[in-house]
Short mmCIF file of the C-alpha atoms (twelve columns), coordinates in Angstrom:
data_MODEL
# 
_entry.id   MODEL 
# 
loop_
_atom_site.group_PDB 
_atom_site.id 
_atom_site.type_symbol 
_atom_site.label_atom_id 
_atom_site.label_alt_id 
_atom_site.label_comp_id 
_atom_site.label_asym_id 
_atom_site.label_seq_id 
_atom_site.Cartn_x 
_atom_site.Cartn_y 
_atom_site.Cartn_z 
_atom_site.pdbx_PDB_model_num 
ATOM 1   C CA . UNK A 1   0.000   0.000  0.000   1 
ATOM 2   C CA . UNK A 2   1.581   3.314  -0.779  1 
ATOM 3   C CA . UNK A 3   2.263   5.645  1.800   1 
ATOM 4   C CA . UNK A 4   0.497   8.794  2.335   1 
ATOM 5   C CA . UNK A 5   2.067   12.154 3.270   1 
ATOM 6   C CA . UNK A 6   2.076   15.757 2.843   1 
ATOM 7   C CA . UNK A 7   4.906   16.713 -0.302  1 
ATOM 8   C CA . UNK A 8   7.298   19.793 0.571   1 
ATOM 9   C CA . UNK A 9   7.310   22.662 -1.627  1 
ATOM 10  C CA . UNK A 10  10.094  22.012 -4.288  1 
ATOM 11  C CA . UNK A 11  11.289  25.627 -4.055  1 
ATOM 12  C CA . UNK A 12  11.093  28.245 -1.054  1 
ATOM 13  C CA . UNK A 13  12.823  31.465 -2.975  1 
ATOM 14  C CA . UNK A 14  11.798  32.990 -6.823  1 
ATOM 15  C CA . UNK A 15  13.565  35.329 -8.259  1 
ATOM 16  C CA . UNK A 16  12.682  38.932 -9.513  1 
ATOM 17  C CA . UNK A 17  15.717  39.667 -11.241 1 
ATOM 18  C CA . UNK A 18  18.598  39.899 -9.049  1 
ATOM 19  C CA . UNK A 19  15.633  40.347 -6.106  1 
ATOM 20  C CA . UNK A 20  15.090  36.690 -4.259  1 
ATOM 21  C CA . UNK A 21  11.472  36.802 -3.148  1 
ATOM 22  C CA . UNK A 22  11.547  34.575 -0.076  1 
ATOM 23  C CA . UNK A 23  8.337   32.374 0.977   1 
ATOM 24  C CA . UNK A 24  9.386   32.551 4.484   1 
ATOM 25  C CA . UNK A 25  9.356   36.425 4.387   1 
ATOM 26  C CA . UNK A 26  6.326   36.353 2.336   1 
ATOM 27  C CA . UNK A 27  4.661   34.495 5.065   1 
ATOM 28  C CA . UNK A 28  5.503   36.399 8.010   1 
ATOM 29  C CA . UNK A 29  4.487   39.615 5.878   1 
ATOM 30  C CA . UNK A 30  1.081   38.166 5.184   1 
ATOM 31  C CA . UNK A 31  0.628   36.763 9.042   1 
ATOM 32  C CA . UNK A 32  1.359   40.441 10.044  1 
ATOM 33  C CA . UNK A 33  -1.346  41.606 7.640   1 
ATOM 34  C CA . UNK A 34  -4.146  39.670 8.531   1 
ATOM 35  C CA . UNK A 35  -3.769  40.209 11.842  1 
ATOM 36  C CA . UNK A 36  -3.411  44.106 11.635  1 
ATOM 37  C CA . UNK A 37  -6.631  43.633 9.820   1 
ATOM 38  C CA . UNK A 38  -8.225  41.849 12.483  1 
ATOM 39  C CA . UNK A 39  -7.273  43.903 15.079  1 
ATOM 40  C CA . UNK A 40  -8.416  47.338 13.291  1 
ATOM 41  C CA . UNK A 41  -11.927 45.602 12.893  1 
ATOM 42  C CA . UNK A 42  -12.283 44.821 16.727  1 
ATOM 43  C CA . UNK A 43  -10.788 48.134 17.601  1 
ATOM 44  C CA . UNK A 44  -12.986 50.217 15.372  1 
ATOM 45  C CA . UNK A 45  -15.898 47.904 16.682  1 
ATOM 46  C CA . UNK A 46  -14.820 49.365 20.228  1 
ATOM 47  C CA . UNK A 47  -14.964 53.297 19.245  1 
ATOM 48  C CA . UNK A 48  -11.178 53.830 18.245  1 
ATOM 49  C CA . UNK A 49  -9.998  55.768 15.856  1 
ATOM 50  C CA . UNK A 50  -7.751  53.881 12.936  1 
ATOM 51  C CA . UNK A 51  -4.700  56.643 13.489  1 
ATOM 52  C CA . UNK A 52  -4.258  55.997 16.493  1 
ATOM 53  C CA . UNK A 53  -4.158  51.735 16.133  1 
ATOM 54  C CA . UNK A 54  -1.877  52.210 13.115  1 
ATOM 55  C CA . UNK A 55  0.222   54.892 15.055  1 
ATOM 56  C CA . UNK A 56  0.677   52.132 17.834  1 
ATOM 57  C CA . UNK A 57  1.158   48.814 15.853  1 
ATOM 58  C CA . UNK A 58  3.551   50.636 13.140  1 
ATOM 59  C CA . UNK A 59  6.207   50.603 16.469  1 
ATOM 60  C CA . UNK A 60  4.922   47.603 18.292  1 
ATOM 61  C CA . UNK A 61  5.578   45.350 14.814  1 
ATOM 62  C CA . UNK A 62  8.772   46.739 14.024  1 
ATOM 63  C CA . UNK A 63  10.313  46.519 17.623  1 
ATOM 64  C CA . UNK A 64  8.421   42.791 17.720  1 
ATOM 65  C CA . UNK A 65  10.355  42.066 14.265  1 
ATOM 66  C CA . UNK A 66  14.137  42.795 16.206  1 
ATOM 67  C CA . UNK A 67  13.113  41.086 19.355  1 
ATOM 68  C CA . UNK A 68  12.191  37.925 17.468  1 
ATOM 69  C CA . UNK A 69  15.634  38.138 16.309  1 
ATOM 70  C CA . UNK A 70  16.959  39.313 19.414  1 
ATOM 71  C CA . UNK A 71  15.900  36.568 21.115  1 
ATOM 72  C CA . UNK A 72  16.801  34.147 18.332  1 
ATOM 73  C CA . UNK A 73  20.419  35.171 18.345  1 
ATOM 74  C CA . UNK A 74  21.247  34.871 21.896  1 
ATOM 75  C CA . UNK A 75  19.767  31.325 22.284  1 
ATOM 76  C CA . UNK A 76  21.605  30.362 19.287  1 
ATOM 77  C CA . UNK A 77  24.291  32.298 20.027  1 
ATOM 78  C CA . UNK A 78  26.982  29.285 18.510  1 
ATOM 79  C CA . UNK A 79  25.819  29.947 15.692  1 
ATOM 80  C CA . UNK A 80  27.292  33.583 14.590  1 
ATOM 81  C CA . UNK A 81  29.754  33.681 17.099  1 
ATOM 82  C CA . UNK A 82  32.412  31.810 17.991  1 
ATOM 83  C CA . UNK A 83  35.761  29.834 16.071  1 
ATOM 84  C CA . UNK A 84  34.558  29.635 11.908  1 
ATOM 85  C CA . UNK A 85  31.446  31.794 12.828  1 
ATOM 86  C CA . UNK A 86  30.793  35.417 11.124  1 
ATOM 87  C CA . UNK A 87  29.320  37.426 14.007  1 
ATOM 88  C CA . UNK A 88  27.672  39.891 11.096  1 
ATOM 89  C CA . UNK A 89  25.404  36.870 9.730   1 
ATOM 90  C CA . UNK A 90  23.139  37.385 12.862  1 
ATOM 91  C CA . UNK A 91  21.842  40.613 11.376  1 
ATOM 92  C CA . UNK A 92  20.978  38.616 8.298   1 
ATOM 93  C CA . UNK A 93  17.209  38.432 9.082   1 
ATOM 94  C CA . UNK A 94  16.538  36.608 5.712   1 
ATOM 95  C CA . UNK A 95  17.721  33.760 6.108   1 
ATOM 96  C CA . UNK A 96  15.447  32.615 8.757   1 
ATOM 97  C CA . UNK A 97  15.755  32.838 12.682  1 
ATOM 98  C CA . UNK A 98  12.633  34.810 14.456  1 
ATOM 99  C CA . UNK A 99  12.288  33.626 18.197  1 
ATOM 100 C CA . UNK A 100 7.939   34.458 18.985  1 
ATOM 101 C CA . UNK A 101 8.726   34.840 22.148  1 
ATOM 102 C CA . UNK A 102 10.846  38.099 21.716  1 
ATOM 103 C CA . UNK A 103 8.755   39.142 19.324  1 
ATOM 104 C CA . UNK A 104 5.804   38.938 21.838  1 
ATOM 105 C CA . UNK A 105 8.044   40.738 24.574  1 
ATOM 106 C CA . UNK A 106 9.658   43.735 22.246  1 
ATOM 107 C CA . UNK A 107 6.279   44.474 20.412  1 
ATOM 108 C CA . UNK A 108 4.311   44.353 23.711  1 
ATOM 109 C CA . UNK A 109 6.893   46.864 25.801  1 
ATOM 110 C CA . UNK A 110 6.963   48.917 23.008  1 
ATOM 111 C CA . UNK A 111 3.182   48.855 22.338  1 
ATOM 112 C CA . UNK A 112 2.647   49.487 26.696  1 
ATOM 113 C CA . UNK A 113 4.894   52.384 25.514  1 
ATOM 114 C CA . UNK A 114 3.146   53.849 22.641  1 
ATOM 115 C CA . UNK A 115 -0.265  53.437 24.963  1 
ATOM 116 C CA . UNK A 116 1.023   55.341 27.852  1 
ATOM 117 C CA . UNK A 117 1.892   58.286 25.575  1 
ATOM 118 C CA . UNK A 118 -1.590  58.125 23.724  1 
ATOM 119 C CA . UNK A 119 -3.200  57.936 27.586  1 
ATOM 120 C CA . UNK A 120 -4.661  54.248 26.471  1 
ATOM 121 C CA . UNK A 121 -5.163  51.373 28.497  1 
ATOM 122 C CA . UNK A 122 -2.772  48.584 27.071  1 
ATOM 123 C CA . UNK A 123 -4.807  45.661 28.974  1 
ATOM 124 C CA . UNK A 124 -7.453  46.662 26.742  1 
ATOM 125 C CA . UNK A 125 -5.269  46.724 23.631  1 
ATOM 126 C CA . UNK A 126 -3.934  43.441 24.500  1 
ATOM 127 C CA . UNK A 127 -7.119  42.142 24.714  1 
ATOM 128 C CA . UNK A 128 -8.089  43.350 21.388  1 
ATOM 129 C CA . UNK A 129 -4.860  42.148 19.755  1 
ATOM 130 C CA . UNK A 130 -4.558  38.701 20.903  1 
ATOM 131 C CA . UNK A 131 -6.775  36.900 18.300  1 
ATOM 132 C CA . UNK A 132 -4.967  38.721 15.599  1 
ATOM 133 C CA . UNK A 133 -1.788  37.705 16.899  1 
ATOM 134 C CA . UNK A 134 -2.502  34.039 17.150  1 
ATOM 135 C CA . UNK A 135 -3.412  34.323 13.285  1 
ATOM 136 C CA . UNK A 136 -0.543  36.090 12.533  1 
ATOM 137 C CA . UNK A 137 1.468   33.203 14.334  1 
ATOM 138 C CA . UNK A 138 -0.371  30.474 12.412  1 
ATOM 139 C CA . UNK A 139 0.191   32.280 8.475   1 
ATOM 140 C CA . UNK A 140 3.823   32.932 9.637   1 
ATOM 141 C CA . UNK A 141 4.749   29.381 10.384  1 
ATOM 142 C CA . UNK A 142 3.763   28.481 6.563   1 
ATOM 143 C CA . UNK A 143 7.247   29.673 6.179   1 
ATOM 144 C CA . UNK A 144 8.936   27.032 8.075   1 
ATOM 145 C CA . UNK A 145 7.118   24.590 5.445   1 
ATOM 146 C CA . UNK A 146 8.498   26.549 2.723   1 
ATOM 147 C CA . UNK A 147 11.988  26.154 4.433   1 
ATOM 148 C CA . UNK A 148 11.861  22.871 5.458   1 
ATOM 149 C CA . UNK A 149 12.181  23.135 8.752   1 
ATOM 150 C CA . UNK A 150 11.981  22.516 12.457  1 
ATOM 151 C CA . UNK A 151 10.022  19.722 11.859  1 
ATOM 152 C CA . UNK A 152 9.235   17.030 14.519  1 
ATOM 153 C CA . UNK A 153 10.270  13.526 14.836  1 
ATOM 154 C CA . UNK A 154 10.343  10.779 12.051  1 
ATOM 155 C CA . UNK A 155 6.649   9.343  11.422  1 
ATOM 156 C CA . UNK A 156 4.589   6.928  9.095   1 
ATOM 157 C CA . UNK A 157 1.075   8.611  9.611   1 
ATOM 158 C CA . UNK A 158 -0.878  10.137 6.575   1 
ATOM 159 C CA . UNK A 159 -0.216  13.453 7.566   1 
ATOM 160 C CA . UNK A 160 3.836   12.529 7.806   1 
ATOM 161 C CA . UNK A 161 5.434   15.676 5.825   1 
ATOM 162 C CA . UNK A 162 8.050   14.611 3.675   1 
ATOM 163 C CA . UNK A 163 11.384  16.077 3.924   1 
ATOM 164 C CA . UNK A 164 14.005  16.201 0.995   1 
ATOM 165 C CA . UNK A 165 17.704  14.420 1.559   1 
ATOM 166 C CA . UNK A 166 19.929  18.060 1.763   1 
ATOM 167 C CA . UNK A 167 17.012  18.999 4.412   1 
ATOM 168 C CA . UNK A 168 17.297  16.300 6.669   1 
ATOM 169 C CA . UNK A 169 19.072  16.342 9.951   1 
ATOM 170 C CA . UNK A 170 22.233  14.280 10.491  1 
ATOM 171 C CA . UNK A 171 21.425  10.851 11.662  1 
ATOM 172 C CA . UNK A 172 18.003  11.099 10.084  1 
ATOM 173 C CA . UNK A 173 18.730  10.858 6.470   1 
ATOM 174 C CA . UNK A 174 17.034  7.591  6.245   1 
ATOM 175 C CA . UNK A 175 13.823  8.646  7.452   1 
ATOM 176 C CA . UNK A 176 11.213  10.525 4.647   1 
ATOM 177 C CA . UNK A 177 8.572   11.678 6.639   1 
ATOM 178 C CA . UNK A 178 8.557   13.560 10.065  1 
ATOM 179 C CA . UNK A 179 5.803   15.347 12.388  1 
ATOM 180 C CA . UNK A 180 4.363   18.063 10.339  1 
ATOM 181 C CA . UNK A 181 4.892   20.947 13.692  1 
ATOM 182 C CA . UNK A 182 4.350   23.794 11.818  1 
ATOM 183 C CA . UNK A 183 0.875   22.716 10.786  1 
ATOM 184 C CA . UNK A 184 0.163   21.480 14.080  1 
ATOM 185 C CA . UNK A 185 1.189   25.069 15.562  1 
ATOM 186 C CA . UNK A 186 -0.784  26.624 12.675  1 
ATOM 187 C CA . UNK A 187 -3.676  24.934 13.745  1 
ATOM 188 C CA . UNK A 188 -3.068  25.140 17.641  1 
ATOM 189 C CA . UNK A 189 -2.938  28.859 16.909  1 
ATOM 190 C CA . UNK A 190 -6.133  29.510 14.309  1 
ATOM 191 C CA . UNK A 191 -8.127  26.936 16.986  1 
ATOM 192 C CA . UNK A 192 -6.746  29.738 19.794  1 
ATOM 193 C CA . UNK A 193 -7.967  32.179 18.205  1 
ATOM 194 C CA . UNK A 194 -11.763 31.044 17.620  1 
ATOM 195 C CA . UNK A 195 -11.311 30.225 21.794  1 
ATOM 196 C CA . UNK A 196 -10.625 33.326 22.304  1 
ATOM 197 C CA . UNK A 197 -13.363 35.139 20.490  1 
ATOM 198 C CA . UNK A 198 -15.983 33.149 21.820  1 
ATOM 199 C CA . UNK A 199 -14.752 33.320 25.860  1 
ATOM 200 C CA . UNK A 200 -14.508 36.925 25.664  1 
ATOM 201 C CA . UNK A 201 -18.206 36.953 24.472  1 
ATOM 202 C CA . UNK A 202 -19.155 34.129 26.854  1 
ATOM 203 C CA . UNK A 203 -17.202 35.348 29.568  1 
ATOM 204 C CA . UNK A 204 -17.226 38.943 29.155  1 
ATOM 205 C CA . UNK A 205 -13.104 39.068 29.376  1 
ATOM 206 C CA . UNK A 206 -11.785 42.342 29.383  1 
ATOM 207 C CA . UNK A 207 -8.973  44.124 31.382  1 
ATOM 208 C CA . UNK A 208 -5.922  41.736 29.846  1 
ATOM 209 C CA . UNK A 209 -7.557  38.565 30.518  1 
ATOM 210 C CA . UNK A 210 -8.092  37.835 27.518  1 
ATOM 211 C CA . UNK A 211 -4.059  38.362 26.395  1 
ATOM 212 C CA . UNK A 212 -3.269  36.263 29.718  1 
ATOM 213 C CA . UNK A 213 -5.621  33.268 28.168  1 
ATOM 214 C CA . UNK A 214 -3.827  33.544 25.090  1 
ATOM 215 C CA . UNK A 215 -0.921  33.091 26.845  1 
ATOM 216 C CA . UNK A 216 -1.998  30.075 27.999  1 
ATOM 217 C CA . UNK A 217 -3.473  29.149 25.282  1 
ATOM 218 C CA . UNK A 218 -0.174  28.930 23.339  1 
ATOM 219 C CA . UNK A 219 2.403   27.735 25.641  1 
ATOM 220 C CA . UNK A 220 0.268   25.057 25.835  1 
ATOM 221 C CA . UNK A 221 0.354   23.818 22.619  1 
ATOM 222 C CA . UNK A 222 4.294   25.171 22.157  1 
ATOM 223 C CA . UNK A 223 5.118   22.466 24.995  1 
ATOM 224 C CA . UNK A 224 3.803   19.644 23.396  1 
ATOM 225 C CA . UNK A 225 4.654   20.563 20.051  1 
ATOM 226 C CA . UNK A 226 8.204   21.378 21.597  1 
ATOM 227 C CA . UNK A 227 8.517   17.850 22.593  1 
ATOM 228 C CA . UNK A 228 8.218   16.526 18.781  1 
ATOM 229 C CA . UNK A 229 11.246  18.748 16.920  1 
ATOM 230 C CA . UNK A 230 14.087  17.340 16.319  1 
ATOM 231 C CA . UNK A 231 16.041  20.315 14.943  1 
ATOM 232 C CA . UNK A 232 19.423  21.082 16.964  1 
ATOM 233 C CA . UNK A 233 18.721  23.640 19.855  1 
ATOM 234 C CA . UNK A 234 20.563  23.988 22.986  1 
ATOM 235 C CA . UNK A 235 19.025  21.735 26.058  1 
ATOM 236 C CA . UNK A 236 19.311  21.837 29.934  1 
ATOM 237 C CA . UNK A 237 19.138  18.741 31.681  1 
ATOM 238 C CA . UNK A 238 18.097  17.513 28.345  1 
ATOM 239 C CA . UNK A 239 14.747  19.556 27.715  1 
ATOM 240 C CA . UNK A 240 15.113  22.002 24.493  1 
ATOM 241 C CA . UNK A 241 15.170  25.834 25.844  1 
ATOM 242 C CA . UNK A 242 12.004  26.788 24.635  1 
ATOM 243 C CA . UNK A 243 10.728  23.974 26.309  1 
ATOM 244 C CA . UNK A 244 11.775  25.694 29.638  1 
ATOM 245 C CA . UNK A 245 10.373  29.032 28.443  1 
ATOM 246 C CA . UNK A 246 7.060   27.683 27.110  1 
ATOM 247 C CA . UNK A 247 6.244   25.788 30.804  1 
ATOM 248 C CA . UNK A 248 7.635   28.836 32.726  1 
ATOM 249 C CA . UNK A 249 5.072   31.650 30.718  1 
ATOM 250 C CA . UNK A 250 2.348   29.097 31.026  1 
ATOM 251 C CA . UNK A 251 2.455   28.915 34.320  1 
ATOM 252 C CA . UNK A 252 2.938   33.515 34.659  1 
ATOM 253 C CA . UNK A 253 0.183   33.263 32.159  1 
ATOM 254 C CA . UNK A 254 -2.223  31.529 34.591  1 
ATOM 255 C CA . UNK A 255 -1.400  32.893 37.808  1 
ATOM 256 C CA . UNK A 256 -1.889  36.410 36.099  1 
ATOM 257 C CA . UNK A 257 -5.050  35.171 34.360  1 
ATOM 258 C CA . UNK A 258 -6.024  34.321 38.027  1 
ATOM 259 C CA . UNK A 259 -5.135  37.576 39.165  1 
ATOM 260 C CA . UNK A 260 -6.656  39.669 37.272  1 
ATOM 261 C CA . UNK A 261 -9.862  37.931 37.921  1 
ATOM 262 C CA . UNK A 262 -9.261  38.383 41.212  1 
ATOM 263 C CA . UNK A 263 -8.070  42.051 41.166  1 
ATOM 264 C CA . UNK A 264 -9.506  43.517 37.977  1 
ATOM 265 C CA . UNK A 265 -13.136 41.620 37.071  1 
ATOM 266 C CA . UNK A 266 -15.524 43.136 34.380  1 
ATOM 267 C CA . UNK A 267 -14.714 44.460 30.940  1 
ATOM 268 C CA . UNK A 268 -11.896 47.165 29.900  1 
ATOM 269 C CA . UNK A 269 -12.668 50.772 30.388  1 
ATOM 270 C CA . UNK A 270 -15.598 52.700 27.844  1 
ATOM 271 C CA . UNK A 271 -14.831 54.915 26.047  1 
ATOM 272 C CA . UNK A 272 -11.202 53.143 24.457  1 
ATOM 273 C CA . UNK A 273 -9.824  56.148 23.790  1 
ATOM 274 C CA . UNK A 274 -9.733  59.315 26.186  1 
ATOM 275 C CA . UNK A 275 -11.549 62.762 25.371  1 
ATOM 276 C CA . UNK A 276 -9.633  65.808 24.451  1 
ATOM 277 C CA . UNK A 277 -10.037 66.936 28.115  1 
ATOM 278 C CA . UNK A 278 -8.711  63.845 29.557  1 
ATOM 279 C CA . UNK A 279 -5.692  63.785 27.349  1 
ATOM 280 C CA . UNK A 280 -4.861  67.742 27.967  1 
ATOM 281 C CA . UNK A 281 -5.746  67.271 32.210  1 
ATOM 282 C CA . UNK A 282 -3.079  64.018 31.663  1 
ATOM 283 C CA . UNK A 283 -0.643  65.979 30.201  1 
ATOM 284 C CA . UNK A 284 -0.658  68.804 32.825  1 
ATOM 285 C CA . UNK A 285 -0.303  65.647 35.618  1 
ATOM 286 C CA . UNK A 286 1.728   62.901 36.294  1 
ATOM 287 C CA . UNK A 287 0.246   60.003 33.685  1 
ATOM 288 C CA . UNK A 288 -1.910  57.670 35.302  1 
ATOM 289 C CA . UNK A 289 -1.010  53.899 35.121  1 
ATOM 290 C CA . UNK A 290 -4.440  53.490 33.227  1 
ATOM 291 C CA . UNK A 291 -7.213  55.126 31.443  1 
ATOM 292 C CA . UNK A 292 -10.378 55.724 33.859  1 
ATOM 293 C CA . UNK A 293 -11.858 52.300 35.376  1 
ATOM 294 C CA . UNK A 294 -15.657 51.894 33.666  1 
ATOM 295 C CA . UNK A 295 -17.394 52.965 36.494  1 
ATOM 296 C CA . UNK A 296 -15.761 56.133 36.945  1 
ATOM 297 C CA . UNK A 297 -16.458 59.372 34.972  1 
ATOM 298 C CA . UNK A 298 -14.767 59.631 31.770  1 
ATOM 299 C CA . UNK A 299 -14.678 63.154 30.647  1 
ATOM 300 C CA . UNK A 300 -16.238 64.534 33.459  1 
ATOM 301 C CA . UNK A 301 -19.578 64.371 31.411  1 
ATOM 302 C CA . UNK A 302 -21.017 61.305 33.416  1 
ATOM 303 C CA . UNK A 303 -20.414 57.362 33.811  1 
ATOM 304 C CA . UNK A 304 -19.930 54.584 31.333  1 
ATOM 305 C CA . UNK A 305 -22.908 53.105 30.569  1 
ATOM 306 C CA . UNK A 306 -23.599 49.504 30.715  1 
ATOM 307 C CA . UNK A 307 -25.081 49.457 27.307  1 
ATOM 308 C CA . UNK A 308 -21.271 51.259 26.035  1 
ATOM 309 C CA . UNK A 309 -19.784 48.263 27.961  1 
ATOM 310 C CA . UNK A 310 -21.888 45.965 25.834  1 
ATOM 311 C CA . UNK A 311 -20.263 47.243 22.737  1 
ATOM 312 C CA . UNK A 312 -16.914 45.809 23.946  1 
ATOM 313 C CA . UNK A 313 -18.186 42.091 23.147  1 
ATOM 314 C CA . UNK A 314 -19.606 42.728 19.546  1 
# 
């Protein structure tokens, strides 16, 4: 009986002229743009203004872009530095190498930073962004399939994805199929993001729990999927690094989830973006660490309503 499995793309680069056009690039480029998209719908659905999203996700993407690589380059520091290593290949961003957990950490300071100057609550940013960002994850891992790799562990199944000879790792050159990982993150991460939108409208989630479930949501997955690649990483006491970091955000993830359940219940704060009056009065005085609470006044005009908190599940 023949064997089924998923083929690999024969080629991961074209050529525009001299120009390569890369599929990996192309992937993370489309991941970003569908979930910009997504987010601008669920802001706008919320009462904010486009120019100020774009003004805030403009920084947060870029400084997410060169954390991803941050982070990349000092867990895999052996590989640009060091006896036969060029130290200037780690700025060569092309060729692959984009940890998600820096990128999550550089575009999320940045974005807290970008929301304290705008007088914006950044839980309830979060909260809008993380379904968008769990797409984005899921497109941008089509580039690992383009590549051909950081796949998981040899395996016979039907959905085995087959690996060509000058991709396979040393001591595995017999095997043709492995784990297809990327799909199963790419579908961890689209499933995430479905979970998400329908807890926050079950739930009513709002005031960064609904980042801190996505958080949970995908350092679960990352462990287990973790535990299937085979591609060379460095290991303590014989778990892969990101093992380690997926198990240790999981678990900040949930105790902040169950803190801010605890400490900050209800939905964000109505209206999502301050009045004039509340940006100038700001300005004058020390910041505030958040926008006005829903149940306080606003503008000075009166209380959010409950039927404006509504508006923050549609």
């Amino acid at each position: 009986m023949t064997q089924l499995f998923i083929p690999s793309p024969p080629v991961g680069v074209w050529y525009l002229g001299p120009i390569p056009i890369r599929a990996y690039a192309l992937s993370i480029i489309a991941g970003i743009v569908l979930g910009w998209w997504m987010t601008s719908r669920r802001w706008r659905a919320r009462g904010g203004t486009p120019e100020t999203l774009d003004g805030i996700l403009v920084w947060a993407v870029l400084a997410g872009i060169v954390g991803a690589r941050i982070y990349h380059v000092i867990t895999d520091a052996e590989l640009y530095f060091g006896p036969g290593r060029t130290w200037y290949r780690a700025f060569y961003i092309w060729e692959g190498g984009l940890g998600i957990w820096g990128a999550v950490a550089g575009g999320a300071l940045v974005a807290w930073w970008r929301c304290r100057r705008a007088h914006i609550s950044f839980a309830a940013l979060a909260d809008i962004v993380a379904p968008g960002l769990l797409v984005a994850q899921a497109i941008g891992r089509i580039g690992n399939y383009f590549n051909q790799e950081l796949y998981g562990r040899p395996t016979t199944l039907p959905w085995g994805l087959e690996i060509d000879v000058a991709h396979r790792l040393i001591g595995f050159e017999t095997y043709a199929t492995y784990h297809p990982t990327f799909l199963y993150e790419l579908l961890w991460c689209l499933l995430g993001a479905v979970v998400l939108l329908v807890v926050e409208r079950a739930f009513r989630l709002g005031r960064g729990k609904l980042f801190a479930a996505y958080i949970v949501w995908y350092t679960l997955g990352r462990f287990w999927i973790e535990s299937l690649r085979i591609d060379t990483v460095n290991t303590i006491g014989g778990f892969r690094l990101n093992s380690y970091t997926s198990l240790i955000v999981f678990v900040a993830g949930l105790v902040l989830l169950v803190v801010l359940f605890i400490t900050r219940p209800g939905l964000s704060p109505v209206p999502l973006e301050p009045s004039a009056e509340t940006v100038i009065a700001a300005e004058k005085a020390d910041p505030p660490e958040d926008v006005p609470d829903a149940h306080e006044p606003v503008d000075g005009s009166g209380t959010a309503t409950d039927e404006g908190r509504d508006q923050l599940t549609s």
